[in-house]
Short mmCIF file of the C-alpha atoms (twelve columns), coordinates in Angstrom:
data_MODEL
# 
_entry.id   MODEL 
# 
loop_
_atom_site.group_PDB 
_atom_site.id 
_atom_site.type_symbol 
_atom_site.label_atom_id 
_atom_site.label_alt_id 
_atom_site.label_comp_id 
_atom_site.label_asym_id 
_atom_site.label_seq_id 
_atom_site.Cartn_x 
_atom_site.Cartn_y 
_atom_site.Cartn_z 
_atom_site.pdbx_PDB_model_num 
ATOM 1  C CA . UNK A 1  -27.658 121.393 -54.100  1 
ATOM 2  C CA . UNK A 2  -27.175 117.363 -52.777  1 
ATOM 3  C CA . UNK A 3  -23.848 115.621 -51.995  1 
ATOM 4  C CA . UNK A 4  -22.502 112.915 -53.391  1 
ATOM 5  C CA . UNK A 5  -19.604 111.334 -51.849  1 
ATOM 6  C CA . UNK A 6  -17.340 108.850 -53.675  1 
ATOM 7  C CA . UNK A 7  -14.564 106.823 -52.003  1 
ATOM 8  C CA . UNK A 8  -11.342 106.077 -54.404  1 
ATOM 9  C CA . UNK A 9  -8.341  104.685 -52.962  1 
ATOM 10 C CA . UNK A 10 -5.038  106.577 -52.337  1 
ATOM 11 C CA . UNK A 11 -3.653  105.950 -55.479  1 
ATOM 12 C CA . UNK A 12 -7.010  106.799 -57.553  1 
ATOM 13 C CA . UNK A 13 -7.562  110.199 -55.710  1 
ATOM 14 C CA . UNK A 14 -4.013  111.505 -56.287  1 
ATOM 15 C CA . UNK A 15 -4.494  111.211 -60.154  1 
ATOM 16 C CA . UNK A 16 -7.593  112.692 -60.215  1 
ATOM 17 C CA . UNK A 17 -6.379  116.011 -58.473  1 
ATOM 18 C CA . UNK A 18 -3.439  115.529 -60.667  1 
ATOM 19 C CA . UNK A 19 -5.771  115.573 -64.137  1 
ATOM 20 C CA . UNK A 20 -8.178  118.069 -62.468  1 
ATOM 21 C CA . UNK A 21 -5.033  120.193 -61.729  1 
ATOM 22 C CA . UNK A 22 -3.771  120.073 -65.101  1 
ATOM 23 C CA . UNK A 23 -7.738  120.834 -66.632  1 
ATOM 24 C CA . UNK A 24 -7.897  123.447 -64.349  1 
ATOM 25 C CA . UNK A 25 -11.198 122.169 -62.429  1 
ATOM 26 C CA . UNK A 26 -12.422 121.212 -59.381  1 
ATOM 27 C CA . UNK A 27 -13.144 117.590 -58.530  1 
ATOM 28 C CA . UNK A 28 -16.511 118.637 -58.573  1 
ATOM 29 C CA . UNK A 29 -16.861 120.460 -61.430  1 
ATOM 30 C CA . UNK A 30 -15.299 117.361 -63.478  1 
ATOM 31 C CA . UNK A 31 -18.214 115.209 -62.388  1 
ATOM 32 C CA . UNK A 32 -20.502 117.741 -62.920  1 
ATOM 33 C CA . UNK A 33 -19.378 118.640 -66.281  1 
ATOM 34 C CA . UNK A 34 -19.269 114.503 -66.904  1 
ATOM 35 C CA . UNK A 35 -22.579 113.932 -65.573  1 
ATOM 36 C CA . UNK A 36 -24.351 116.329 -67.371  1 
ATOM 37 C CA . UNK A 37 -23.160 115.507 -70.712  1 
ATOM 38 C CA . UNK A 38 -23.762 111.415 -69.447  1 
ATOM 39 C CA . UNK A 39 -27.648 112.682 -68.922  1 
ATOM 40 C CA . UNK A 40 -27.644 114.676 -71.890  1 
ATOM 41 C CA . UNK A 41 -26.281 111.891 -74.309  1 
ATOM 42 C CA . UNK A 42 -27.814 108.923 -72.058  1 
ATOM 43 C CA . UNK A 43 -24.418 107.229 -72.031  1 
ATOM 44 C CA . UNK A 44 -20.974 107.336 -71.112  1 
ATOM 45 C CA . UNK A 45 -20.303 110.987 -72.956  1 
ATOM 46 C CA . UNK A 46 -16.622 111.625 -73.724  1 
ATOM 47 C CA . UNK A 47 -12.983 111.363 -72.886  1 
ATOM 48 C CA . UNK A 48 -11.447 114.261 -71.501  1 
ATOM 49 C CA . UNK A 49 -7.648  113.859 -71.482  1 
ATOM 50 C CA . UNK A 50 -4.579  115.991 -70.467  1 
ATOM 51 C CA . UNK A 51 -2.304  113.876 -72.337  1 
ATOM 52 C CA . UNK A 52 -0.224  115.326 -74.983  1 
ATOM 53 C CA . UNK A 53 -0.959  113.674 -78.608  1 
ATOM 54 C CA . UNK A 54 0.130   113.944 -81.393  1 
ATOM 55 C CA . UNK A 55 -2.864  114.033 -82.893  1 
ATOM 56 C CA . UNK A 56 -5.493  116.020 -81.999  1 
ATOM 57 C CA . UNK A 57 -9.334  114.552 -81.866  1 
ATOM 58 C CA . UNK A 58 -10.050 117.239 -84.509  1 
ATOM 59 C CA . UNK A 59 -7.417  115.747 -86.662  1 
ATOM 60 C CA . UNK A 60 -8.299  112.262 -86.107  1 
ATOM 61 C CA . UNK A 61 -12.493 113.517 -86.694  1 
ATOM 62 C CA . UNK A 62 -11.140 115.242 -90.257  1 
ATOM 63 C CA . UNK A 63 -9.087  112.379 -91.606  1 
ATOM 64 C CA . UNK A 64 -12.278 110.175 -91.162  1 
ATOM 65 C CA . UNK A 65 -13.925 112.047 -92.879  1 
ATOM 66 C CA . UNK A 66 -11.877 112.481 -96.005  1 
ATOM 67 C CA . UNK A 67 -11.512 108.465 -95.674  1 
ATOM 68 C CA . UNK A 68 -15.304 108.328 -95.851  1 
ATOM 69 C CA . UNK A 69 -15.134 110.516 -98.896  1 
ATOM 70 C CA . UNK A 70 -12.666 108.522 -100.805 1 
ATOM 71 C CA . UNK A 71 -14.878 105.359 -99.712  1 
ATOM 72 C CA . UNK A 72 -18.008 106.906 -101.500 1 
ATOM 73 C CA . UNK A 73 -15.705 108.125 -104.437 1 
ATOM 74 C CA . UNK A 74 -14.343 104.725 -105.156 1 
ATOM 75 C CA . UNK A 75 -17.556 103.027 -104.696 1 
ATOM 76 C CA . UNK A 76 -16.642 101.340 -101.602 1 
ATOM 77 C CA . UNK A 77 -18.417 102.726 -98.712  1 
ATOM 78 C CA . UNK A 78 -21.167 100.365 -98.155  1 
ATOM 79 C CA . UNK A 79 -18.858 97.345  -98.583  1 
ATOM 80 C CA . UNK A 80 -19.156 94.655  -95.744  1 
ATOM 81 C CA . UNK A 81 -16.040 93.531  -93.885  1 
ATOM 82 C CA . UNK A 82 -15.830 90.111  -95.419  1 
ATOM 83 C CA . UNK A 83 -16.366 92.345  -99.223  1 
ATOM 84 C CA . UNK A 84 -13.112 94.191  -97.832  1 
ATOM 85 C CA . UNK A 85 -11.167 91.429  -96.784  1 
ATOM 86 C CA . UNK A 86 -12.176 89.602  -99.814  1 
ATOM 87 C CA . UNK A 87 -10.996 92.403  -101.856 1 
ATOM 88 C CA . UNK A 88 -7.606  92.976  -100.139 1 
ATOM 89 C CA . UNK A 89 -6.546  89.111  -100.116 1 
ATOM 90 C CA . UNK A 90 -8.566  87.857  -102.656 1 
# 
């Protein structure tokens, strides 16, 4: 095992045991969990959030989806922006 040590201010730190709290992890597991996916995916992996939506990322995944459907339906999936805003305002 290494250390890592990170310095937030006040402010910074309270939220984050606040959210880790709420997740129901450790500090340290949260930027373990976030570092390993970061590796894994060689970028900035994912939002992890305790707010309360609405909408759920599942939802928001399968509405794309039927959006994308309806775009290769109707012919329009492979349109360019300036084809859609040509098309909407004429």
């Amino acid at each position: 095992m290494s250390t890592i040590s990170l310095r937030f201010d006040k402010e910074t730190k309270n939220e984050i045991d606040k959210l880790c709290e709420k997740l129901g992890i450790s500090i340290t597991n949260f930027f373990t969990v976030f570092a390993k996916k970061a590796i894994r995916e060689q970028a900035i992996p994912f939002e992890v959030s305790a707010k309360d939506t609405e909408y759920s990322y599942k939802d928001m995944m399968l509405s794309m989806k039927k959006m994308q459907q309806k775009a290769v339906k109707n012919g329009t999936a492979d349109m360019s922006l300036e084809e859609i805003n040509k098309e909407i305002y004429g």
